[in-house]
LOTOR-591287 format. One record per residue (C-alpha): x, y, z; residue number from 1. Coordinates in Angstrom, 2 decimals. Example, Ala and Ser with C-alpha at 12.3 -4.5 7.8 and 13.67 -1.06 7.14 Angstrom:
2
+---------+---------+---------+-----+
|       x |       y |       z | seq |
+---------+---------+---------+-----+
|   12.30 |   -4.50 |    7.80 |   1 |
|   13.67 |   -1.06 |    7.14 |   2 |
+---------+---------+---------+-----+
end
This chain:
403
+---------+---------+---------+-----+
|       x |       y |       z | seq |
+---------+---------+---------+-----+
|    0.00 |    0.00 |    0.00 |   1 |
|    1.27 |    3.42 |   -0.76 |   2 |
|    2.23 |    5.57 |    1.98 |   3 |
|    2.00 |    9.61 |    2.45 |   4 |
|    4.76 |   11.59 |    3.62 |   5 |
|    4.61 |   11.67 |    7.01 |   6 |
|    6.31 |   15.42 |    7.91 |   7 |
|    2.91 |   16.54 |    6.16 |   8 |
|    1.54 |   15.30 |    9.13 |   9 |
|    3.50 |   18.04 |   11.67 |  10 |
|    2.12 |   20.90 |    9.46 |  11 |
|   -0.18 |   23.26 |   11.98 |  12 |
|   -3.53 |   23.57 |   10.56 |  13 |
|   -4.04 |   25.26 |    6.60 |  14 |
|   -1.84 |   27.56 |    5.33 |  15 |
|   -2.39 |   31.03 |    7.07 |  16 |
|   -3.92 |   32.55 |    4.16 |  17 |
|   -6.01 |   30.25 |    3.34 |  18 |
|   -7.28 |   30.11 |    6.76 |  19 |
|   -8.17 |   33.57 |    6.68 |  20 |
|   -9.85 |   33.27 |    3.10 |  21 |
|  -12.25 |   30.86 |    4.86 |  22 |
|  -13.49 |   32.33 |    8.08 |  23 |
|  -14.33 |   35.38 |    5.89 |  24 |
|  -15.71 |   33.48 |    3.40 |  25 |
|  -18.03 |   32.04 |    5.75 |  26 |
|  -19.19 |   35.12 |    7.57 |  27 |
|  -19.69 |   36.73 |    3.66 |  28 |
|  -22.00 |   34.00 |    3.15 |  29 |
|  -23.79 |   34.31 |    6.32 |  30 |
|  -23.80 |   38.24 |    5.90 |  31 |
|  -24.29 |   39.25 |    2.62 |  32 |
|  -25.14 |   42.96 |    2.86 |  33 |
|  -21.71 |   43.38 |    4.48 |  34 |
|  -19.25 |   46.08 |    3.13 |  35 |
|  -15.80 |   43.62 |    3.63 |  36 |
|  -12.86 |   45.90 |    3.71 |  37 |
|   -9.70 |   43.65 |    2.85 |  38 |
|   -6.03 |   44.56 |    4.08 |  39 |
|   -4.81 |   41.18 |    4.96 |  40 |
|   -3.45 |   39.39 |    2.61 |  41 |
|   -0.92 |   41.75 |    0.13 |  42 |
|   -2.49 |   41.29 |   -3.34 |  43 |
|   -1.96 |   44.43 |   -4.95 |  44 |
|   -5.04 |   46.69 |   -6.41 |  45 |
|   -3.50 |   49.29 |   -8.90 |  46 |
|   -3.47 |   47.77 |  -12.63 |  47 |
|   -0.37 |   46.98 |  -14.25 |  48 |
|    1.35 |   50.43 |  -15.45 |  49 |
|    0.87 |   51.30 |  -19.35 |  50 |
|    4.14 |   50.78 |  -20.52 |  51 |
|    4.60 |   47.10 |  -18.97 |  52 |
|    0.97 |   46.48 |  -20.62 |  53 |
|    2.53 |   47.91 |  -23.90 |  54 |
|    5.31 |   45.38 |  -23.95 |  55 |
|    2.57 |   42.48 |  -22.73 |  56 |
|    0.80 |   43.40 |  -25.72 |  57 |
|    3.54 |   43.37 |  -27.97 |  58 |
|    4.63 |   39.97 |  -26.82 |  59 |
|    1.19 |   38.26 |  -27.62 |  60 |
|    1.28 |   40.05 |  -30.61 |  61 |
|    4.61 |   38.24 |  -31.13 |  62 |
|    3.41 |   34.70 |  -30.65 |  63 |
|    0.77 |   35.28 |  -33.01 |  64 |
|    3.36 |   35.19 |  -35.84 |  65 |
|    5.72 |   32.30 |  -37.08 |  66 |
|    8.55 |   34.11 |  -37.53 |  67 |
|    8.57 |   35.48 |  -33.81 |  68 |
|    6.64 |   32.83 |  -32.12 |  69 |
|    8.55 |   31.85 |  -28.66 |  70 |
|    7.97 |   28.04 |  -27.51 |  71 |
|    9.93 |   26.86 |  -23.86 |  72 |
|   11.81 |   29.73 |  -22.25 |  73 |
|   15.41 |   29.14 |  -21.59 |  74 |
|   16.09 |   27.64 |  -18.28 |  75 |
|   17.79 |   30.38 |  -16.53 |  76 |
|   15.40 |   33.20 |  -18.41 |  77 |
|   15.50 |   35.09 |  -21.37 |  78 |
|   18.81 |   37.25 |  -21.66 |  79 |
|   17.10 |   40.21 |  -22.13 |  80 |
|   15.66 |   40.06 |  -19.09 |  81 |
|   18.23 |   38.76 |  -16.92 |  82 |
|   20.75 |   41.33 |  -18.33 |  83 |
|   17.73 |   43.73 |  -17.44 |  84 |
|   17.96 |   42.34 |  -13.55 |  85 |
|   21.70 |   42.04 |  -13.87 |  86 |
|   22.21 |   45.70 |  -15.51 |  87 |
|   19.79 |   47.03 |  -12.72 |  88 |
|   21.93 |   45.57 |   -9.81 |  89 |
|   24.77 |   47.32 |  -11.07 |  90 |
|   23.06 |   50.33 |  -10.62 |  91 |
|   23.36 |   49.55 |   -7.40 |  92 |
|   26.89 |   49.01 |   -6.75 |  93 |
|   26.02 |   45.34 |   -7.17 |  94 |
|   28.28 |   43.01 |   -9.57 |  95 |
|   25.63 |   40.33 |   -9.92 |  96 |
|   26.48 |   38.30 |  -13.59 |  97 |
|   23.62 |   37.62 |  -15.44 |  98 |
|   24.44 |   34.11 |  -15.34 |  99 |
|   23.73 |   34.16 |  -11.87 | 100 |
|   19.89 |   35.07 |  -12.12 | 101 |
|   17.55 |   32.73 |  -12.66 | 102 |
|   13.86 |   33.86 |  -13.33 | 103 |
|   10.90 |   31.94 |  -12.59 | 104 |
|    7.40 |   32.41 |  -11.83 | 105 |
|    7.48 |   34.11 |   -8.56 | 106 |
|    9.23 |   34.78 |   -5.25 | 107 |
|    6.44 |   32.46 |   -3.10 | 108 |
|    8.10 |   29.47 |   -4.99 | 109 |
|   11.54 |   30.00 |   -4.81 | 110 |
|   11.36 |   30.61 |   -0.99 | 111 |
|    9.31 |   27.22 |   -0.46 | 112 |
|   12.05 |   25.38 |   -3.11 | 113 |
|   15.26 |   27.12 |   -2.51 | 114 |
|   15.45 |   24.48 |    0.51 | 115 |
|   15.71 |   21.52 |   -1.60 | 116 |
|   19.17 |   22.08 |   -2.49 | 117 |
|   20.73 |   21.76 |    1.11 | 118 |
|   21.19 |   18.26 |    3.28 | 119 |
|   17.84 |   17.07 |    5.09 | 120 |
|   19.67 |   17.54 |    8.40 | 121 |
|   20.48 |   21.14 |    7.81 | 122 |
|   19.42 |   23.44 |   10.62 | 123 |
|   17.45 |   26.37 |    9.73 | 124 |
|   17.19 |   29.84 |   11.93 | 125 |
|   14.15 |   32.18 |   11.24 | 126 |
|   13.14 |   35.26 |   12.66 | 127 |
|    9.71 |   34.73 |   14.82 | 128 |
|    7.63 |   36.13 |   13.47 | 129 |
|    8.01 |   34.74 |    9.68 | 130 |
|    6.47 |   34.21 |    6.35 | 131 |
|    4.82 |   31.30 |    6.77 | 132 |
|    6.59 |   29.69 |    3.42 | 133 |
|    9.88 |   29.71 |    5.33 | 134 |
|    8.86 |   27.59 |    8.34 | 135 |
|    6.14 |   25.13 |    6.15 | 136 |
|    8.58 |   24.39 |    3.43 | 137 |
|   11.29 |   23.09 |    5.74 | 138 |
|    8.78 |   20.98 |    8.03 | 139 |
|    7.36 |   19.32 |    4.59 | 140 |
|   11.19 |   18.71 |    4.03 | 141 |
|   11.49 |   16.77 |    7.66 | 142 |
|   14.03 |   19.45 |    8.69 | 143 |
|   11.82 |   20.81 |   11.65 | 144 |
|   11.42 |   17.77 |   14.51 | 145 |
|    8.04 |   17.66 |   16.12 | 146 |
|    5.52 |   20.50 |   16.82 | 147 |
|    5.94 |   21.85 |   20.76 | 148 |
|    2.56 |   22.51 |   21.48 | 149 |
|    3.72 |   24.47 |   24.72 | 150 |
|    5.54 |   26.79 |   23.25 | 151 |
|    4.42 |   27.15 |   19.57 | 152 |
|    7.40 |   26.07 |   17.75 | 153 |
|    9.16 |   22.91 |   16.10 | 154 |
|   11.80 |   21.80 |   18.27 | 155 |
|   14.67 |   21.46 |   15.62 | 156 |
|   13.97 |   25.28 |   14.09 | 157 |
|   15.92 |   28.20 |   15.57 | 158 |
|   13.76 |   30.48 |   16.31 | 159 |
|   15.31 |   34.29 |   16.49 | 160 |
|   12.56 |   36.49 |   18.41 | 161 |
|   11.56 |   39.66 |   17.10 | 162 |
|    9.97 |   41.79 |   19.41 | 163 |
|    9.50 |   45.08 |   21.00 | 164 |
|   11.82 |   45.01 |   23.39 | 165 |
|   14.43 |   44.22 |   20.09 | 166 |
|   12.77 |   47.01 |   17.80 | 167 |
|   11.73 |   44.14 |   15.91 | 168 |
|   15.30 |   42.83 |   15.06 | 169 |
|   16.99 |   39.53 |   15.35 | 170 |
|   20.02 |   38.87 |   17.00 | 171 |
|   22.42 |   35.98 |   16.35 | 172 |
|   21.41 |   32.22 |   17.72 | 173 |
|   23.13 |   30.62 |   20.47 | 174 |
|   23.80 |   27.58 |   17.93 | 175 |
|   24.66 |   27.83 |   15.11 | 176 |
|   22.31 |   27.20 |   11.90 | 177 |
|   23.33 |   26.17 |    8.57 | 178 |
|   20.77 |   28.20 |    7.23 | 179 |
|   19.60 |   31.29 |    7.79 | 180 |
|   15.99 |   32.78 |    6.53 | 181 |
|   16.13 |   37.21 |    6.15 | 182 |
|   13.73 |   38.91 |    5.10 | 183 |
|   14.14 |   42.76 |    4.40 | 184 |
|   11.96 |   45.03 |    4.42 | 185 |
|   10.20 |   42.67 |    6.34 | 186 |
|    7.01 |   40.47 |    6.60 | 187 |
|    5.05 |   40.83 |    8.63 | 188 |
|    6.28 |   43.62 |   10.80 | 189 |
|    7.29 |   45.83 |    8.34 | 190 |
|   10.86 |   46.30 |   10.12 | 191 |
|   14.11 |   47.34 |    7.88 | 192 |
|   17.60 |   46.86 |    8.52 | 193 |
|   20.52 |   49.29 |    7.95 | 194 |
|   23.54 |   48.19 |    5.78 | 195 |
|   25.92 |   48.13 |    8.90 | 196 |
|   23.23 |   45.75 |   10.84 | 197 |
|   23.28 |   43.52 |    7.42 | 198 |
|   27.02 |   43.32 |    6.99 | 199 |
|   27.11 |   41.93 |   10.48 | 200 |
|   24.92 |   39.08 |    9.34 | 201 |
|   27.35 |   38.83 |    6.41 | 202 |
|   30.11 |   38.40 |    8.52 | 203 |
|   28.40 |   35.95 |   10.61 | 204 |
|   27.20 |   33.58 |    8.02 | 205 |
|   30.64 |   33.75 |    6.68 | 206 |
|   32.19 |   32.87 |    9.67 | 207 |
|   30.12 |   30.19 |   10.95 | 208 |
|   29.98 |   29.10 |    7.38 | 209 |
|   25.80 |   29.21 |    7.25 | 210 |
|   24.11 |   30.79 |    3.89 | 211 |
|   21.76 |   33.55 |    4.41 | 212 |
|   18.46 |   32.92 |    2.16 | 213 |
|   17.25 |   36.54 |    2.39 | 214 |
|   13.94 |   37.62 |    0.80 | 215 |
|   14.21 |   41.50 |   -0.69 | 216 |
|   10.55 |   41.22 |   -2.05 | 217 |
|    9.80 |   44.88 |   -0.77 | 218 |
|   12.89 |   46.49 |   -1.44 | 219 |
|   10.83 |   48.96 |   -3.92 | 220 |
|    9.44 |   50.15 |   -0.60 | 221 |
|   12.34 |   51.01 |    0.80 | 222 |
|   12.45 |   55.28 |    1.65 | 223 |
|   15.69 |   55.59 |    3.94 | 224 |
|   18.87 |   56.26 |    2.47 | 225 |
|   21.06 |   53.68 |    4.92 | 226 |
|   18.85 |   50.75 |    4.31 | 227 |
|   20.25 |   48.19 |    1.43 | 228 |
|   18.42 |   47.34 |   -1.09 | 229 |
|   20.37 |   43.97 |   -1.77 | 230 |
|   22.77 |   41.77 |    0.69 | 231 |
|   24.83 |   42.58 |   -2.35 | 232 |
|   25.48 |   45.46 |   -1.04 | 233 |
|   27.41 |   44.25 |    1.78 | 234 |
|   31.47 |   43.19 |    1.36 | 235 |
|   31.65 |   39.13 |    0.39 | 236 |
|   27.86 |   38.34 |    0.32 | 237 |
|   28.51 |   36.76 |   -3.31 | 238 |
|   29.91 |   34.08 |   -0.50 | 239 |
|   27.01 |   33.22 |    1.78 | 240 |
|   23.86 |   34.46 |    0.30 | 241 |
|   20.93 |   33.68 |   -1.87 | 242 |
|   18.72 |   36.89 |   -2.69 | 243 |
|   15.25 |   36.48 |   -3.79 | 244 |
|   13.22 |   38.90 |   -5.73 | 245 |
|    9.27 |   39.30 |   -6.74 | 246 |
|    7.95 |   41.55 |   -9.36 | 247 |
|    4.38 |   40.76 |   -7.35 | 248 |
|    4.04 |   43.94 |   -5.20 | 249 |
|    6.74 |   46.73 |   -7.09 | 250 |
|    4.97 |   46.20 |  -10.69 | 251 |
|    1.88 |   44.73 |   -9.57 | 252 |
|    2.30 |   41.31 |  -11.13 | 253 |
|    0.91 |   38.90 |   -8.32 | 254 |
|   -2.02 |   38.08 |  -10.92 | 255 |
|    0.74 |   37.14 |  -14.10 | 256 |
|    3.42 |   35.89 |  -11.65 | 257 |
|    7.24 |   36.90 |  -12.07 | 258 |
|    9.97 |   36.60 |  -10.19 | 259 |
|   14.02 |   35.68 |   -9.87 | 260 |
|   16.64 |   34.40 |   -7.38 | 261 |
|   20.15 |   35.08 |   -7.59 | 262 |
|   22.90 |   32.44 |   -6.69 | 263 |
|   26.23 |   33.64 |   -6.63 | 264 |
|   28.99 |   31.42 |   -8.55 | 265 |
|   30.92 |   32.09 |   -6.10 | 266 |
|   28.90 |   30.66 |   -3.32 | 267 |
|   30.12 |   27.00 |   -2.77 | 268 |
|   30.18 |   24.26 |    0.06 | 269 |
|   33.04 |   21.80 |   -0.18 | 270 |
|   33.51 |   23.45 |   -3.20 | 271 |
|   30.71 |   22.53 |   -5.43 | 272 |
|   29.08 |   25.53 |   -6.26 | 273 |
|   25.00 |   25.88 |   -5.09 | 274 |
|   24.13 |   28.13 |   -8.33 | 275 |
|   24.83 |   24.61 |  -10.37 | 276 |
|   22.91 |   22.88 |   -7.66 | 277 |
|   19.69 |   25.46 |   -8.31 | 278 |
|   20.62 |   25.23 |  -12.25 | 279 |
|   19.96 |   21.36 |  -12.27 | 280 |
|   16.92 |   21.59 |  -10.04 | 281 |
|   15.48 |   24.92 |  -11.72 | 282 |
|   16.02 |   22.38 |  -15.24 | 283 |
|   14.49 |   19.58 |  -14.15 | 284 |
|   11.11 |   20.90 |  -12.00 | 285 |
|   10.81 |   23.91 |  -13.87 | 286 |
|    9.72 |   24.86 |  -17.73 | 287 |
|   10.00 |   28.86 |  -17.05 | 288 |
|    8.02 |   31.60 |  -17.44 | 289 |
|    6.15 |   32.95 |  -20.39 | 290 |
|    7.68 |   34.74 |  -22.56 | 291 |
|    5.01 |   37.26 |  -22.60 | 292 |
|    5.39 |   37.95 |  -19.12 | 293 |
|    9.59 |   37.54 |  -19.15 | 294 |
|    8.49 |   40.91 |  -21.77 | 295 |
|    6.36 |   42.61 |  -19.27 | 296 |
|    9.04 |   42.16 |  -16.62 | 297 |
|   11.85 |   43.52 |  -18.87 | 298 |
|    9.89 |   46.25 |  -19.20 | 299 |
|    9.48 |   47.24 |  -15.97 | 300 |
|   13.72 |   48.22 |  -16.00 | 301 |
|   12.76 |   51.09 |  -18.58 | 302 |
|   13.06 |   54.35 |  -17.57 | 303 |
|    9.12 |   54.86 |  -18.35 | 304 |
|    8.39 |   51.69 |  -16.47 | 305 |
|   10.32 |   52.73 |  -13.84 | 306 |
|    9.20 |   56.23 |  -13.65 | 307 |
|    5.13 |   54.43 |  -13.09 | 308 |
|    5.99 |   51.50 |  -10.65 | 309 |
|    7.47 |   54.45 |   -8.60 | 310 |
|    4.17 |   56.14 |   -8.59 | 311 |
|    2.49 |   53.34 |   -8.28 | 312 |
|    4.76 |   52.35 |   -4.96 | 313 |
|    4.23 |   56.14 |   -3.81 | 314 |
|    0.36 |   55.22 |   -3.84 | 315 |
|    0.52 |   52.47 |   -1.75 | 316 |
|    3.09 |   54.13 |    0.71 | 317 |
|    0.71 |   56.72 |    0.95 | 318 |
|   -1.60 |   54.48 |    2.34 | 319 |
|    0.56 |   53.16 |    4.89 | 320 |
|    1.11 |   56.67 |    5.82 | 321 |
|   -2.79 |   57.15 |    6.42 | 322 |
|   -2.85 |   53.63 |    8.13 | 323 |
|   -0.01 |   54.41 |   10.58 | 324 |
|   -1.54 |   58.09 |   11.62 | 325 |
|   -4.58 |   57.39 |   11.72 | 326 |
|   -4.03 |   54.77 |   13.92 | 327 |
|   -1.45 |   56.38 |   16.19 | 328 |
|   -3.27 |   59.03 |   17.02 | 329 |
|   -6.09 |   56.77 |   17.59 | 330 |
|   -4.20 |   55.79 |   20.24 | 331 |
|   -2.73 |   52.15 |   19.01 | 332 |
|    0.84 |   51.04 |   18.61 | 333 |
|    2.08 |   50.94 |   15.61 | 334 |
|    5.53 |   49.46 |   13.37 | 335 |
|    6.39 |   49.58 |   10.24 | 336 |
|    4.72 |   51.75 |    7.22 | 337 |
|    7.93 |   53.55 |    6.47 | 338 |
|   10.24 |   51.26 |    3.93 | 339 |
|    7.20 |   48.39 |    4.15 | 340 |
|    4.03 |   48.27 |    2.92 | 341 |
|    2.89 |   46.68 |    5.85 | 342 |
|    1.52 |   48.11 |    9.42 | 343 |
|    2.14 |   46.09 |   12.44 | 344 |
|    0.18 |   47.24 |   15.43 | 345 |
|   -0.54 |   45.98 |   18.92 | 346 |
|   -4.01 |   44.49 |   19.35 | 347 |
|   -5.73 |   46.74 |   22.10 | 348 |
|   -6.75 |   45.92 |   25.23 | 349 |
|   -4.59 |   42.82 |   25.71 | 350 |
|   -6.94 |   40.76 |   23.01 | 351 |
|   -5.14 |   38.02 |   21.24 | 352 |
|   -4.04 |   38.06 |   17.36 | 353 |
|   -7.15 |   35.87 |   16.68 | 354 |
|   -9.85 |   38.04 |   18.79 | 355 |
|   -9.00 |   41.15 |   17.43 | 356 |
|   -9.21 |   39.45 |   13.83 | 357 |
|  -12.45 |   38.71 |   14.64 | 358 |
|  -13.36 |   41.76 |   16.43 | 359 |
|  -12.35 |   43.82 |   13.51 | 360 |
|  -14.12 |   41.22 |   10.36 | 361 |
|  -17.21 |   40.82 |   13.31 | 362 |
|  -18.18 |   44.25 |   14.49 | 363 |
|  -15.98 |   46.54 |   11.34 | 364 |
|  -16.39 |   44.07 |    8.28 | 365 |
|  -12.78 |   44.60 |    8.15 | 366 |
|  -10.12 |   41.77 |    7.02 | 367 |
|   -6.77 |   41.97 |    8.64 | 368 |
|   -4.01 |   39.45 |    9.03 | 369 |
|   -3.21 |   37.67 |   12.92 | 370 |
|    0.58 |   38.21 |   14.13 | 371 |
|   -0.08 |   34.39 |   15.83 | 372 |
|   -0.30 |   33.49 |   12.19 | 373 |
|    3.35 |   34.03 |   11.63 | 374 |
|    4.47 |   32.49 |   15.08 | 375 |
|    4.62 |   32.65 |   18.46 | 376 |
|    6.54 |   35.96 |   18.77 | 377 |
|    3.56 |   37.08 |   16.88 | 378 |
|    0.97 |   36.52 |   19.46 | 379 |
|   -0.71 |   40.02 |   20.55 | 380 |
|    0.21 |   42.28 |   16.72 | 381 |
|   -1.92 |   42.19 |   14.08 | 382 |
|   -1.05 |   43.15 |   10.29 | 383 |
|   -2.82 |   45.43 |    8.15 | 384 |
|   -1.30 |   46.08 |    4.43 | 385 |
|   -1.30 |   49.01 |    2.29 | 386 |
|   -2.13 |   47.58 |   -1.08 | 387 |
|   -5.63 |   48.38 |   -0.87 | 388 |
|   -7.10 |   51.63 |   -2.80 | 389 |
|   -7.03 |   54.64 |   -0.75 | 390 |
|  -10.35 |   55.16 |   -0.83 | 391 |
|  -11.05 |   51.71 |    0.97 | 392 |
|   -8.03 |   52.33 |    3.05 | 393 |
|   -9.36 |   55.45 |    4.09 | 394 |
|  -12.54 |   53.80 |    4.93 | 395 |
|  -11.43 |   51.10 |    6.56 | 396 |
|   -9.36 |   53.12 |    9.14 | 397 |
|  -11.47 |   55.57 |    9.65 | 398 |
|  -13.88 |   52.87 |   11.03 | 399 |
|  -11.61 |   51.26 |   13.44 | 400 |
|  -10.79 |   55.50 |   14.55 | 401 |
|  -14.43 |   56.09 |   15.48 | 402 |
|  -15.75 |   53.42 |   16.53 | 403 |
+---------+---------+---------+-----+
end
C-alpha cells in the first residue's frame, strides 16, 4: 500500500492565508449585505502600469506570428531580461552576472524550493515572526522535529525572536544554523535593517559558514537612504547568500506571476558551487516563465516603467502613511509603514491576534491578518497592508478610529 509523507503530518492547521480566506468566506455568506474591507493578505489593487501592458501586448502580438513565435523559455530566463535584472543591480553598486539570475514564476516558490538544495539535516534559523513559506517548506522537508505545542514552535527550528523590546530585530542564535531565513523590508512587521546591521549578518554567516536565504521582495518600498536594497550590497555576500526577488508587489504582477533568485557562482560548500545545484533543479522541476510575461518584466527596467511603478509604490506608501496616523493618534501602537508596505500594530486591550481578527471582520467588516499566524513571537500584533485603494483604506481606518 502506498504511503503519504509523514512530515505533512507536523504541518499546523491550513496555510495562514487560506485560513483567513475561509473564516471570511463564511461570515460573507452568512452576511451578505456586508461592506468587507480587505487589508490582509498583500495582493496588490492598482493595474499593471501602461508601458509594462505595452510590452505584454507586444509579446502576444509576437506569438501570433511564425517568424517570432517563442515556444519553452530558456532555463535560466530570457537574456534580455536577466541582463535587465543584472544591468539594474549594477546600478546599485552590485556586480551580480547575469548568469547568476535565474527567473521563474514568482518569489512564493523560490522561498518554499530554494530548501531543496541543502542536506535534510540542515538546521534552519528564522526570525519569529516569519512568512509562513519559510517555516512550512522546511517541516514538509522533515528538517523541523516535532511541533511543541507548549511553546508554539518545532523543536529542531531556531527560532530568532523579534519583538518590542528588540525594535523588531533579530540577534544571532546561540547555535549555530546552517541556514539562515532574512527577510528585508520585512514580513510581517514591516521592520528594515541598515547596511551596517546587514554586513554583520554577512560576517556571521561567513564565519560560521551558514548561507543567508534573504527575501528583498519589498525592497521597492524602501524610503531611507542607509537601508540596502540587496545583501549585495554588503562586502563578500557573493559568498554566503541567496537573494530572492518578486515583481508581485513593485509592478503589480501577483495576478501574471514573475519573479528571480540570484545564486552567486561564487557561493560554494566543499567546493561545489550551489548556483549549479539550483541550475539542475530549476532544469528539471521547472519549464519557465512565459515569454510574454519575461516581456512585461523587462519592461518594468525602462526608464518609463520605472518612472510608473514608482508612482504606483508612492500610492501604496501613501496608504501606509494614512494607516499608521490614523491609527497612532487613535491611540494604538504601531511598526512599520515607512520602507514596508505593511503596518504592524498591537491588538488593544490585551486581546489576542485571533480576537481582534475577529473583532475587527465581526463588528468593522474589516479583514486583517493575525501576528499568531506568523508564530509565536507574533501573538498580541496584528497586520494590516497598504495595497488596498485609498479610498477603501481610508474607509477602513477611519472605522476602526471612530468606533
Amino acid at each position: 500500500m502506498f504511503k503519504i509523507n509523514e512530515n505533512y503530518m507536523r504541518l499546523q492547521g491550513s496555510y495562514l492565508f487560506s485560513t483567513i480566506a475561509k473564516k471570511v468566506s463564511a461570515y460573507s455568506e452568512a452576511n451578505p449585505d456586508a461592506n468587507i474591507i480587505r487589508l490582509g493578505i498583500g495582493d496588490v489593487t492598482q493595474p499593471i502600469a501602461p508601458s509594462i501592458i505595452k510590452a505584454m501586448h507586444s509579446a502576444v502580438d509576437e506569438m501570433a506570428d511564425a517568424e517570432t513565435f517563442h515556444g519553452y523559455a530558456p532555463d535560466l530566463g530570457y537574456d534580455f531580461l536577466r541582463s535587465a535584472i543584472a544591468a539594474e543591480y549594477k546600478s546599485r553598486g552590485c556586480d551580480i552576472s547575469a548568469n547568476d539570475i535565474f527567473v521563474s514564476d514568482g518569489a512564493k516558490c523560490d522561498s518554499g524550493n530554494i530548501q531543496e538544495i541543502f542536506s535534510a539535516d540542515s538546521r534552519i534559523a528564522v526570525c519569529d515572526p516569519v512568512y509562513p513559506v519559510y517555516v512550512d517548506s522546511n517541516v514538509m522537508a522533515g528538517r523541523s522535529g516535532e511541533w511543541d505545542p507548549e511553546k508554539g514552535c518545532y523543536k529542531n527550528i531556531i527560532y530568532m525572536p523579534c519583538t518590542e523590546e528588540n525594535a523588531f530585530a533579530p540577534e544571532f542564535p546561540k547555535e549555530d544554523p546552517d541556514v539562515i531565513y532574512l527577510c528585508y523590508p520585512n514580513n510581517p512587521t514591516g521592520a528594515a535593517i541598515t547596511k551596517p546591521a546587514l554586513q554583520e549578518w554577512v560576517d556571521y554567516a561567513n564565519r560560521i559558514g551558514a548561507v543567508i536565504l534573504y527575501d528583498a521582495a519589498y525592497e521597492a518600498y524602501i524610503t531611507e537612504e542607509n537601508v540596502p536594497h540587496s545583501i549585495y550590497e554588503c562586502e563578500d555576500a557573493k559568498t554566503c547568500a541567496i537573494e530572492i526577488r518578486s515583481f508581485s508587489k513593485n509592478a503589480g504582477f501577483t495576478g501574471v506571476r514573475l519573479g528571480f533568485t540570484v545564486v552567486p557562482a561564487e557561493l560554494k560548500s566543499d567546493g561545489v558551487a550551489l548556483r549549479d545545484l539550483w541550475a539542475r533543479r530549476h532544469g528539471t522541476k521547472y519549464n519557465g516563465a512565459p515569454y510574454i510575461i519575461q516581456k512585461a518584466g523587462a519592461a518594468v527596467f525602462s526608464p518609463e516603467g520605472q518612472a510608473e511603478i514608482k508612482a504606483q509604490v508612492g500610492y501604496y506608501m501613501n496608504n501606509a502613511k494614512y494607516i499608521y496616523n490614523g491609527l497612532k493618534e487613535a491611540g494604538y501602537t504601531v511598526y512599520g509603514g515607512v520602507n514596508a508596505p505593511y503596518i504592524w500594530l498591537k491588538t488593544p486591550d490585551q486581546m489576542t491576534s485571533w480576537d481582534f481578527f475577529d473583532y475587527l471582520l465581526e463588528e468593522l467588516n474589516i479583514v486583517g491578518t493575525p501576528g499568531s499566524g506568523f508564530g509565536a513571537a507574533g501573538e498580541g500584533f496584528f497586520r494590516l497592508t497598504a495595497f488596498g485603494t485609498f479610498e477603501k483604506t481610508k474607509e477602513a481606518i477611519d472605522r476602526i478610529t471612530k468606533h
